[in-house]
Each structure stands twice: as structure tokens, then as C-alpha cells.
mmCIF file as Biopython writes it, N, C-alpha, C and O atoms, coordinates in Angstrom:
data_model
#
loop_
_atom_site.group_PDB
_atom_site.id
_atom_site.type_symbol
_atom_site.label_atom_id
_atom_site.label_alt_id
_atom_site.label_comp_id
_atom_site.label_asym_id
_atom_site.label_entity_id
_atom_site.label_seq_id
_atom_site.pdbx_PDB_ins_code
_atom_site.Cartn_x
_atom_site.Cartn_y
_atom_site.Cartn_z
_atom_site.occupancy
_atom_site.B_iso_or_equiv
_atom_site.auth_seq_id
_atom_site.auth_asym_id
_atom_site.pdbx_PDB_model_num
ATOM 1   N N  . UNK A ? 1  ? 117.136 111.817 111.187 1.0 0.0 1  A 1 
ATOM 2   C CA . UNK A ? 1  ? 118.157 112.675 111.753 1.0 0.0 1  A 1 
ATOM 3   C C  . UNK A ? 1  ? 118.504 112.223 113.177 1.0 0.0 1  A 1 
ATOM 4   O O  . UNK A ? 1  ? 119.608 112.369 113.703 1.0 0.0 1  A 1 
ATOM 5   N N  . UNK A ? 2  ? 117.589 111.742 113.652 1.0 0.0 2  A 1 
ATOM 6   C CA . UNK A ? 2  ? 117.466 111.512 115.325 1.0 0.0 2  A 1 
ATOM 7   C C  . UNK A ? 2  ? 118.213 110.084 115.394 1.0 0.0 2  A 1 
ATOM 8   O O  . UNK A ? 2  ? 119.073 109.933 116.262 1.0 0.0 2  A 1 
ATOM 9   N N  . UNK A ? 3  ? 117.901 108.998 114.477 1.0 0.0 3  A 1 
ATOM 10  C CA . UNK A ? 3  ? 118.405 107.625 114.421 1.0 0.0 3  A 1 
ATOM 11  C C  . UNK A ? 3  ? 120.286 108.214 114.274 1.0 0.0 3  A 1 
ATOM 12  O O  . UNK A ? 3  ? 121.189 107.913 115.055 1.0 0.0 3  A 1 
ATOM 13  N N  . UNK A ? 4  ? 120.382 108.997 113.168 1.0 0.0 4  A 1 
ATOM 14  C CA . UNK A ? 4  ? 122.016 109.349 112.772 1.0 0.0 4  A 1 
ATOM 15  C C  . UNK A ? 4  ? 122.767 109.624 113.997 1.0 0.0 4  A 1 
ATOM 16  O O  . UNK A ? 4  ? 123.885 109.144 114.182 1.0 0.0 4  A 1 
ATOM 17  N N  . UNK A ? 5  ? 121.989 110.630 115.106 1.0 0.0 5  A 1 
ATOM 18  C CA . UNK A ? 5  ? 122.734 111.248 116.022 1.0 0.0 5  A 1 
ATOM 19  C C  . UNK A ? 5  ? 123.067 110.043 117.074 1.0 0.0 5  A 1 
ATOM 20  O O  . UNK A ? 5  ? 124.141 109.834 117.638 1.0 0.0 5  A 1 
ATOM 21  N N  . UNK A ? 6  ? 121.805 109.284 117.184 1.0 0.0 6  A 1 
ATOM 22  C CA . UNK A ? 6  ? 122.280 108.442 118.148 1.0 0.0 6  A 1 
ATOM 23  C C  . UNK A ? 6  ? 123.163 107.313 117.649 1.0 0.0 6  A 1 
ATOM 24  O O  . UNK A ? 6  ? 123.791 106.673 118.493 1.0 0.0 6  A 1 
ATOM 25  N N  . UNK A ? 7  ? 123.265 107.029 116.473 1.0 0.0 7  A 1 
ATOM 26  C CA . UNK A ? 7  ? 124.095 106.095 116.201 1.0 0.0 7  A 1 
ATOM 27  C C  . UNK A ? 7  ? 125.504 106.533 116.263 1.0 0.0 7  A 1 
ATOM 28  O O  . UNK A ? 7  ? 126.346 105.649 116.418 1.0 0.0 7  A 1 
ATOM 29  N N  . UNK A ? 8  ? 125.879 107.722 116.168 1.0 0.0 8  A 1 
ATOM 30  C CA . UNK A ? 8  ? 126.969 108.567 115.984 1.0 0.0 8  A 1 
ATOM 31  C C  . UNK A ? 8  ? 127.793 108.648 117.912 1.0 0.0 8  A 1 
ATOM 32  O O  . UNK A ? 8  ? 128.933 108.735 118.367 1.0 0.0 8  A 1 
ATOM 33  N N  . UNK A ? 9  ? 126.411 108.556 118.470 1.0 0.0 9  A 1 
ATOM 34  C CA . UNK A ? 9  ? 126.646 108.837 120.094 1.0 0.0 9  A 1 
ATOM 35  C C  . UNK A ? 9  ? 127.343 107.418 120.057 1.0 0.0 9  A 1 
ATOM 36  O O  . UNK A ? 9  ? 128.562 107.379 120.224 1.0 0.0 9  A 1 
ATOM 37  N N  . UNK A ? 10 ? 126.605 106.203 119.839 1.0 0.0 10 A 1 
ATOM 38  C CA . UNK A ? 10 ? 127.376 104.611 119.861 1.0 0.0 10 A 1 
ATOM 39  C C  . UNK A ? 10 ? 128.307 104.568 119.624 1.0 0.0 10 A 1 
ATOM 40  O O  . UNK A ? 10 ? 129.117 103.878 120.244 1.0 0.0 10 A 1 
ATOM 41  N N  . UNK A ? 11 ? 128.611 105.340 118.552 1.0 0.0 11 A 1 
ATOM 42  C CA . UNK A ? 11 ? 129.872 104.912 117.882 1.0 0.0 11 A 1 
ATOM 43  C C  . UNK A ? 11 ? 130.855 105.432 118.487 1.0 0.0 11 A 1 
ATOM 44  O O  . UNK A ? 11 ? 131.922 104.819 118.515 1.0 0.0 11 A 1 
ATOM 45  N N  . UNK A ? 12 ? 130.733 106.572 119.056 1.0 0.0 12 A 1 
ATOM 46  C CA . UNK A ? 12 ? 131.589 107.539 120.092 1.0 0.0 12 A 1 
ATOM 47  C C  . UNK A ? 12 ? 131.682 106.600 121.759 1.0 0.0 12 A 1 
ATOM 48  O O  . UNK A ? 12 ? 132.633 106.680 122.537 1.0 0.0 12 A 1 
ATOM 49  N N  . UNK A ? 13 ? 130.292 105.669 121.989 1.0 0.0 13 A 1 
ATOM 50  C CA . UNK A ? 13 ? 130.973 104.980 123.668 1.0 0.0 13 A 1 
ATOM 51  C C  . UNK A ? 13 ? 131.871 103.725 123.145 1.0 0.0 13 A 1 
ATOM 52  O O  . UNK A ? 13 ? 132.585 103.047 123.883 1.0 0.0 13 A 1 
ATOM 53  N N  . UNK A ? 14 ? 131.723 103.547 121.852 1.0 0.0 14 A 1 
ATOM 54  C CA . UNK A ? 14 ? 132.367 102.109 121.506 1.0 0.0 14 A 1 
ATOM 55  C C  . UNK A ? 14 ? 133.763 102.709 121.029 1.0 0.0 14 A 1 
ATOM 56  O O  . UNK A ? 14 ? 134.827 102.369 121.548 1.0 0.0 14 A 1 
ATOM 57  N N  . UNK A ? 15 ? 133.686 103.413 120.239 1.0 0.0 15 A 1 
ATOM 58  C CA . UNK A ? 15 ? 135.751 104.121 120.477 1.0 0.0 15 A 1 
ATOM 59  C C  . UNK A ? 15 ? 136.209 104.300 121.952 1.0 0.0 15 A 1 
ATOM 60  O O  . UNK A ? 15 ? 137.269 103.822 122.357 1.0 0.0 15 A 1 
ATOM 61  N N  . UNK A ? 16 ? 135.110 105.218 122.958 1.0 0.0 16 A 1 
ATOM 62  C CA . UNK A ? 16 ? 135.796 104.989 123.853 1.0 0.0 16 A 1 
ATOM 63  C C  . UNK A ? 16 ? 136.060 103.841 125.138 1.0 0.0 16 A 1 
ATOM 64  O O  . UNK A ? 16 ? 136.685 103.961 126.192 1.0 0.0 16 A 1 
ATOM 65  N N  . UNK A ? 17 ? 135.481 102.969 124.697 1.0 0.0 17 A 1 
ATOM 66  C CA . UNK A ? 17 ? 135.230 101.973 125.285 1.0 0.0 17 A 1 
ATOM 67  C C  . UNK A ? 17 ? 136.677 101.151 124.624 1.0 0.0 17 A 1 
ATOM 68  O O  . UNK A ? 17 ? 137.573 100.755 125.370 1.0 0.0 17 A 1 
ATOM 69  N N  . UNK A ? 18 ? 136.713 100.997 123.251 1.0 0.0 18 A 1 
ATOM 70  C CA . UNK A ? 18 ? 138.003 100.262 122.676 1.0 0.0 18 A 1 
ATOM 71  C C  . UNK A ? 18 ? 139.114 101.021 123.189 1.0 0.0 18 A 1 
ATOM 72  O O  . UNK A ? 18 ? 139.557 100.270 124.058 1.0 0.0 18 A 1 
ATOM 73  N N  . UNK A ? 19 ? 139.848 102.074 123.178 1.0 0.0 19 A 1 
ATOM 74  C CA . UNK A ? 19 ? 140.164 102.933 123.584 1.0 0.0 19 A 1 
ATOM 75  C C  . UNK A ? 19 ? 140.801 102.658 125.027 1.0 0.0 19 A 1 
ATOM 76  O O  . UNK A ? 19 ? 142.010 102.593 125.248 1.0 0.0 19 A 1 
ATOM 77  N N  . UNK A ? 20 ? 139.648 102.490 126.088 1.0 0.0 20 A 1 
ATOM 78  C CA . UNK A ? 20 ? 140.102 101.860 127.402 1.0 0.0 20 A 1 
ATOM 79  C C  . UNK A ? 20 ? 140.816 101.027 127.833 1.0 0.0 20 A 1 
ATOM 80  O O  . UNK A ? 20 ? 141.727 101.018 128.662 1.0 0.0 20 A 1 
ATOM 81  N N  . UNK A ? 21 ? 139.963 99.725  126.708 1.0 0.0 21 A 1 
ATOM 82  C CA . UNK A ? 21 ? 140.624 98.675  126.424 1.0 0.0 21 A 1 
ATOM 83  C C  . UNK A ? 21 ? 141.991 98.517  126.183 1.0 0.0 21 A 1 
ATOM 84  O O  . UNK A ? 21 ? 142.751 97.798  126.832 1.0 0.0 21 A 1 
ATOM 85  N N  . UNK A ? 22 ? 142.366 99.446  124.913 1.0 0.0 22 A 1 
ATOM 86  C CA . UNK A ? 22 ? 143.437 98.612  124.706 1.0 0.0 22 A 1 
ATOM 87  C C  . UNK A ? 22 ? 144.656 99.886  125.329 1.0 0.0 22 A 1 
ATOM 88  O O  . UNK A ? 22 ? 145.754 100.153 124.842 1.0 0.0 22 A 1 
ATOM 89  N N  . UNK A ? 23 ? 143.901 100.573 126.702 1.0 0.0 23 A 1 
ATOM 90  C CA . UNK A ? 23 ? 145.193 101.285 127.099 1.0 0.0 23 A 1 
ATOM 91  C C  . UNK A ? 23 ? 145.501 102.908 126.289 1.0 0.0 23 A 1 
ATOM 92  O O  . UNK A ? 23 ? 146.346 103.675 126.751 1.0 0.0 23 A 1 
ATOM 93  N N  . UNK A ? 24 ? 144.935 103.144 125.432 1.0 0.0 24 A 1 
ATOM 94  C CA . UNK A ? 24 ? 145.221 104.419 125.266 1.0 0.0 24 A 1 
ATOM 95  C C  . UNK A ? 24 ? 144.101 105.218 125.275 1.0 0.0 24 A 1 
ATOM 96  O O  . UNK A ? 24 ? 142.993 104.683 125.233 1.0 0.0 24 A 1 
ATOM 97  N N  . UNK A ? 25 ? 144.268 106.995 125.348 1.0 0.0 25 A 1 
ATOM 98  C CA . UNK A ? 25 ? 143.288 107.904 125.791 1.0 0.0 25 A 1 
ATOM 99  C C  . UNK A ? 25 ? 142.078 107.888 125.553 1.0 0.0 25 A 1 
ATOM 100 O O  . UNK A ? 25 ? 141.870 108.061 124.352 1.0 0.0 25 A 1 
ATOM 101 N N  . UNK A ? 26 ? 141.112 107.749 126.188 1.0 0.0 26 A 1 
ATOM 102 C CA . UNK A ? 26 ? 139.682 107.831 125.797 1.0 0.0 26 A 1 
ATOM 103 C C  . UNK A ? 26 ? 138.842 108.930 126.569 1.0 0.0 26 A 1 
ATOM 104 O O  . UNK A ? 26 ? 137.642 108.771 126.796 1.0 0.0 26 A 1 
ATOM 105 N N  . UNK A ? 27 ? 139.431 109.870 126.893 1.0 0.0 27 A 1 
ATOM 106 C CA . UNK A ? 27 ? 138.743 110.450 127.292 1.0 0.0 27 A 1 
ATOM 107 C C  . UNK A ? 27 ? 138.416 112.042 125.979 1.0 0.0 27 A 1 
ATOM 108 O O  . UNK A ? 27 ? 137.795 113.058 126.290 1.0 0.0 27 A 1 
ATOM 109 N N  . UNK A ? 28 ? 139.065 111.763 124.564 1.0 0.0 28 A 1 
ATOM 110 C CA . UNK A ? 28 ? 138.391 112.971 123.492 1.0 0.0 28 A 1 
ATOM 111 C C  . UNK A ? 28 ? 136.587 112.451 122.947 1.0 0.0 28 A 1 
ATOM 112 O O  . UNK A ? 28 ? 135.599 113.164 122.773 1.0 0.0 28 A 1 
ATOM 113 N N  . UNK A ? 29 ? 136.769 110.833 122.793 1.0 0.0 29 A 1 
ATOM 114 C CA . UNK A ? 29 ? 135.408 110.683 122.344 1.0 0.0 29 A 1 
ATOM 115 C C  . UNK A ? 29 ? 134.190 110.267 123.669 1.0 0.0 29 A 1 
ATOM 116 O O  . UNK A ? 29 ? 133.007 109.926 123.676 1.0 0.0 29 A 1 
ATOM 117 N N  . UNK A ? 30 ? 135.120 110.489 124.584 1.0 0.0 30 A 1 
ATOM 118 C CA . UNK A ? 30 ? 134.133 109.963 125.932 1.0 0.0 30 A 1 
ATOM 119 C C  . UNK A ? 30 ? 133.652 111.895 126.207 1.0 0.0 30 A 1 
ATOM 120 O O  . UNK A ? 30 ? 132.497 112.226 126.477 1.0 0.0 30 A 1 
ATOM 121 N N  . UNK A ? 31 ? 134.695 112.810 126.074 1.0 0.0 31 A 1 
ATOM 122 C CA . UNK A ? 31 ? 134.048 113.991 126.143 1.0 0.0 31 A 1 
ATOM 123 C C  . UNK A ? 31 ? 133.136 114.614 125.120 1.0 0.0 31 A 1 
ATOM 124 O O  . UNK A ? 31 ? 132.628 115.678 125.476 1.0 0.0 31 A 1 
ATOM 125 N N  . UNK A ? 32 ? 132.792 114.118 123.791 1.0 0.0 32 A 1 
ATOM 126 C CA . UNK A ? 32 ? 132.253 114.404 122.801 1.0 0.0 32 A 1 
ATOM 127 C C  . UNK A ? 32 ? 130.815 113.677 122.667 1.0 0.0 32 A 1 
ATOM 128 O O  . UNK A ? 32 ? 130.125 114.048 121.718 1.0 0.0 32 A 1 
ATOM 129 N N  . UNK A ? 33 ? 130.334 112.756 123.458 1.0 0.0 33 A 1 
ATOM 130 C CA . UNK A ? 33 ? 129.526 111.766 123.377 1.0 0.0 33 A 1 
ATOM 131 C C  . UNK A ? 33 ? 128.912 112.354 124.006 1.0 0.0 33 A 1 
ATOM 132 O O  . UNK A ? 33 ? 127.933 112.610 123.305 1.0 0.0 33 A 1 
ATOM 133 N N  . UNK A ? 34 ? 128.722 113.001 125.361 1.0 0.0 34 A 1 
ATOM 134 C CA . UNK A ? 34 ? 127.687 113.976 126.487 1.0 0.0 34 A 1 
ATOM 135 C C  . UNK A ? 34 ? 126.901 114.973 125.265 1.0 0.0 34 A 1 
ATOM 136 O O  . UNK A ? 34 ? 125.705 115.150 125.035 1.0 0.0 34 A 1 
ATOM 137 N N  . UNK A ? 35 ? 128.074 115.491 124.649 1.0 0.0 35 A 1 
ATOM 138 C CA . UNK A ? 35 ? 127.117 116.967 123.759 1.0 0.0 35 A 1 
ATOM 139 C C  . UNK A ? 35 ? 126.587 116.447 122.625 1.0 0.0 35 A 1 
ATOM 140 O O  . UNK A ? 35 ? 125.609 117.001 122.121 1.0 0.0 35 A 1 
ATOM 141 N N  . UNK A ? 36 ? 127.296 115.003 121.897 1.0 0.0 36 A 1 
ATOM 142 C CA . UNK A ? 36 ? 125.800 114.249 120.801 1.0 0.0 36 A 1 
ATOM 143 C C  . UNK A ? 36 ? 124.446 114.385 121.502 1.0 0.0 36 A 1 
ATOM 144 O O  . UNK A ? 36 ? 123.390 114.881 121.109 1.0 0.0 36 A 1 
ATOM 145 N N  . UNK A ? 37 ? 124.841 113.707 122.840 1.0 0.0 37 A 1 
ATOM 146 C CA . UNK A ? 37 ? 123.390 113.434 123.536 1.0 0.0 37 A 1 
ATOM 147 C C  . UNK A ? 37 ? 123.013 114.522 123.910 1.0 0.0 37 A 1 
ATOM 148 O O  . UNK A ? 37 ? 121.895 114.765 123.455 1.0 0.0 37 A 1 
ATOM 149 N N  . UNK A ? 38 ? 123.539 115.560 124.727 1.0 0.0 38 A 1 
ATOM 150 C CA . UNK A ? 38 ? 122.365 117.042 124.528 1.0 0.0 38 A 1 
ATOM 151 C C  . UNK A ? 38 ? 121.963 117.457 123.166 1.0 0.0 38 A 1 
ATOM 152 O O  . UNK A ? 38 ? 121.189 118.413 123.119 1.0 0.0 38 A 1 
ATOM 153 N N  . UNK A ? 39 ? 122.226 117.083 122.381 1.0 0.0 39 A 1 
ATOM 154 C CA . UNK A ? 39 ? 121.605 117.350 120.739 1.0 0.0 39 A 1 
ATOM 155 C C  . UNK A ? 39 ? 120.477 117.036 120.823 1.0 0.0 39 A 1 
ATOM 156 O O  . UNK A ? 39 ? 119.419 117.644 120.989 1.0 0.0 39 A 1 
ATOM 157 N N  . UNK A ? 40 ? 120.921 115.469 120.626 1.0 0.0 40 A 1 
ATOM 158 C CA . UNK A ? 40 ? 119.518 114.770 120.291 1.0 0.0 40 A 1 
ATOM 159 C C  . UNK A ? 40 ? 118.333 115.093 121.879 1.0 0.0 40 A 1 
ATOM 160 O O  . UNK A ? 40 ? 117.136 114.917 121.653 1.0 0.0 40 A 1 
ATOM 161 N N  . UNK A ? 41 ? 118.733 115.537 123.358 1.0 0.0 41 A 1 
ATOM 162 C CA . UNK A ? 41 ? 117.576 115.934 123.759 1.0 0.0 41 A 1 
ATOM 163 C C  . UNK A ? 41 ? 116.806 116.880 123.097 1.0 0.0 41 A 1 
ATOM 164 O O  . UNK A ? 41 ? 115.593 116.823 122.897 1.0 0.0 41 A 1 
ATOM 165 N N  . UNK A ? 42 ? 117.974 118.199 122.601 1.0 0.0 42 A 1 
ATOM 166 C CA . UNK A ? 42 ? 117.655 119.380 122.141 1.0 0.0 42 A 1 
ATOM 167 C C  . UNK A ? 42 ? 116.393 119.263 121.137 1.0 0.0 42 A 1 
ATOM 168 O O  . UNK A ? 42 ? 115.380 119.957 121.225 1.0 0.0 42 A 1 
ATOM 169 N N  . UNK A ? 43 ? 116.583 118.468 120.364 1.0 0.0 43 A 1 
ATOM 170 C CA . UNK A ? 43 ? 116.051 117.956 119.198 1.0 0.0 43 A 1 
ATOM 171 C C  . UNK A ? 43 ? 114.702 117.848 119.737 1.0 0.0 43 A 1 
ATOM 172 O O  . UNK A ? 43 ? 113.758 118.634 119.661 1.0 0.0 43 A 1 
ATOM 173 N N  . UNK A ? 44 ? 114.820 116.594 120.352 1.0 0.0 44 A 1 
ATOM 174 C CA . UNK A ? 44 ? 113.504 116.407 120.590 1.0 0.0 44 A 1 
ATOM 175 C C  . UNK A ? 44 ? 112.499 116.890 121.195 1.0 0.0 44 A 1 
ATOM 176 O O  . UNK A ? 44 ? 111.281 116.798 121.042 1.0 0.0 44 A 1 
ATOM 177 N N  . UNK A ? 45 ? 113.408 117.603 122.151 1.0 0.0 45 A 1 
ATOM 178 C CA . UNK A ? 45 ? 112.231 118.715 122.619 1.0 0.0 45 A 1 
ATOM 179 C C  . UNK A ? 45 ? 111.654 120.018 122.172 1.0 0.0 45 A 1 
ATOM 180 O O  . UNK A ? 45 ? 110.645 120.615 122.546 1.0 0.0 45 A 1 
ATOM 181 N N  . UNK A ? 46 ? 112.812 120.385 121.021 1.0 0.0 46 A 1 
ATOM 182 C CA . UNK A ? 46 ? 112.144 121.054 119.408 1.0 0.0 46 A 1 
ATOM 183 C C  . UNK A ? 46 ? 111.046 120.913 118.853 1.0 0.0 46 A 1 
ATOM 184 O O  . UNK A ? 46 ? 110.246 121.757 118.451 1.0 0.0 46 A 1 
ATOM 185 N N  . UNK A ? 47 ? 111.007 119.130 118.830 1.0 0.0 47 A 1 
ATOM 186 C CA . UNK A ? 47 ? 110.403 118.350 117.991 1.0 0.0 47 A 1 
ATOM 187 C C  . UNK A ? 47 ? 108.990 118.237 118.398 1.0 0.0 47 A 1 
ATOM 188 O O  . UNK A ? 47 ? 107.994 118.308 117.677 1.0 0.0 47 A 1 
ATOM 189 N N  . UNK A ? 48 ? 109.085 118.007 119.973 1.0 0.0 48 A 1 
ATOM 190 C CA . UNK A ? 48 ? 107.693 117.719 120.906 1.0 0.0 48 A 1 
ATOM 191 C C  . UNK A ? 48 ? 106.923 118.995 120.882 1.0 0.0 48 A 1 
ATOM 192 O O  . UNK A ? 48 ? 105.702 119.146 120.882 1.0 0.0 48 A 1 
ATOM 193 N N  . UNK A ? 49 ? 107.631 119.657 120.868 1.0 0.0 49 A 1 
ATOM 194 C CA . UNK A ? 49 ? 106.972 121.649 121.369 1.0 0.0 49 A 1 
ATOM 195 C C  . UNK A ? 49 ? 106.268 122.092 119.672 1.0 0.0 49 A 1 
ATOM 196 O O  . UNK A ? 49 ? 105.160 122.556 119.403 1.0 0.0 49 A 1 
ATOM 197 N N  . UNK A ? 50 ? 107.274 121.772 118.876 1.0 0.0 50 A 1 
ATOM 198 C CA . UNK A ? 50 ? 107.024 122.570 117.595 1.0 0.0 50 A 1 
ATOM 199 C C  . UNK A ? 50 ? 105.085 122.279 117.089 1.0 0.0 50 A 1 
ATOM 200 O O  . UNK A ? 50 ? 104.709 121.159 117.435 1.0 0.0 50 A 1 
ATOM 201 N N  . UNK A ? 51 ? 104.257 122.921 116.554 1.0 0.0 51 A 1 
ATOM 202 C CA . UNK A ? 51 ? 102.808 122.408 116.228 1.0 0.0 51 A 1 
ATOM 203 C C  . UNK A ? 51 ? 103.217 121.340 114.382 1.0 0.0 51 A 1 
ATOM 204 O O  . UNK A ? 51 ? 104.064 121.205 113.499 1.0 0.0 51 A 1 
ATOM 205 N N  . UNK A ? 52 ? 102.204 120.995 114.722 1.0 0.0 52 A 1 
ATOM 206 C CA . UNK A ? 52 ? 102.114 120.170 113.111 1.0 0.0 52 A 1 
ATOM 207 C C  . UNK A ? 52 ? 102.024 121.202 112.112 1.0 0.0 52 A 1 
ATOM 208 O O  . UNK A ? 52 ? 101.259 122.147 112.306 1.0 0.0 52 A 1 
ATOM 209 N N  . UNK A ? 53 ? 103.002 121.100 110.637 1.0 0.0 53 A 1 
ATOM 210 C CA . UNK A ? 53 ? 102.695 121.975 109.958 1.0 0.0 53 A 1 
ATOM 211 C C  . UNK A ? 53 ? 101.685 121.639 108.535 1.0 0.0 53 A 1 
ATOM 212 O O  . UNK A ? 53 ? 101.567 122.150 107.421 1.0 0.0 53 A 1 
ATOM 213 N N  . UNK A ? 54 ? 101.019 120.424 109.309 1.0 0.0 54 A 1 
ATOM 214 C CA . UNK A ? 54 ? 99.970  120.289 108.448 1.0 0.0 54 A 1 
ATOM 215 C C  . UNK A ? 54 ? 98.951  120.656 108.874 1.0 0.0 54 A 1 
ATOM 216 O O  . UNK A ? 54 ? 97.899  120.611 108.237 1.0 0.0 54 A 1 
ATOM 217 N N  . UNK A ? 55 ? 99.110  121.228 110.401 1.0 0.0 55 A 1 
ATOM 218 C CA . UNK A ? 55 ? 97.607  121.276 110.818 1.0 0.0 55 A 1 
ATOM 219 C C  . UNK A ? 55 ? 97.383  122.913 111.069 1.0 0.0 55 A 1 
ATOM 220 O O  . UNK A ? 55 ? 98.251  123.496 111.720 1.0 0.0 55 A 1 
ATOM 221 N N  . UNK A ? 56 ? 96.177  123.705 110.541 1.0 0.0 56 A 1 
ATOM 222 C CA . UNK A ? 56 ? 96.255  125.194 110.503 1.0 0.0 56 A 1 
ATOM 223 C C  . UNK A ? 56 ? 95.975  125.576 111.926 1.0 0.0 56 A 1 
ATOM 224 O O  . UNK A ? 56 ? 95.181  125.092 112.732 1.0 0.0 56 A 1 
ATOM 225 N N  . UNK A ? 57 ? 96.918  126.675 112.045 1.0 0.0 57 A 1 
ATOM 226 C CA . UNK A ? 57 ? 96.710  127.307 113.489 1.0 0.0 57 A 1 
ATOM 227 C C  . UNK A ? 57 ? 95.502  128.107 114.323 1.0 0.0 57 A 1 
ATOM 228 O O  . UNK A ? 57 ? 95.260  128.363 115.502 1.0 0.0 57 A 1 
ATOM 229 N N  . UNK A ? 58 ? 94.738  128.412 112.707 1.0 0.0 58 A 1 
ATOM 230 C CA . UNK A ? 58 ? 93.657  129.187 113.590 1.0 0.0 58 A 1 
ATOM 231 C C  . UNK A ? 58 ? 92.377  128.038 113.140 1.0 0.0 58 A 1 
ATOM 232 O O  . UNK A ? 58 ? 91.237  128.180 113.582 1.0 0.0 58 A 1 
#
């Protein structure tokens, strides 16, 4: 899930990066690329906090 988001973030600086390039607006996927990446922090710090659910709590 974590590999998808960030590849999704790439794919969003490389539109807006082409985008720059060739002169027209880049600033919809350059504003959409900040909140992929608060995801995937979100995520992971879900991920870090949450306990193992293989391992019993008491």
C-alpha cells in the first residue's frame, strides 16, 4: 500500500515537472502531491504506533 502511494506521489512530481516543461499549468498535480505525502506519513505512523496482531496483549 505504502510502495502504491509513493509511486502515485512520483508520478504526480513527474506530471508536474512535464507540465513546467512544456509551459502549461502545473500547479493541480504539484498541489495534490503534498497531501499523497501526508498520507503516506499518516500511514506510517499508524503503522509504527499500531501493536503486532500476532502478538497477545496481556
Amino acid at each position: 500500500m505504502k510502495l502504491a502511494l509513493f509511486g502515485g506521489a512520483g508520478l504526480l512530481a513527474l506530471a508536474a515537472r512535464s507540465r513546467l516543461l512544456s509551459g502549461a499549468d502545473a500547479r493541480p498535480p504539484a498541489r495534490v502531491e503534498p497531501a499523497v505525502l501526508a498520507v503516506i506519513v499518516a500511514l506510517s505512523a499508524l503503522l509504527t504506533v499500531a501493536p503486532d496482531p500476532r502478538r497477545p496483549l496481556f
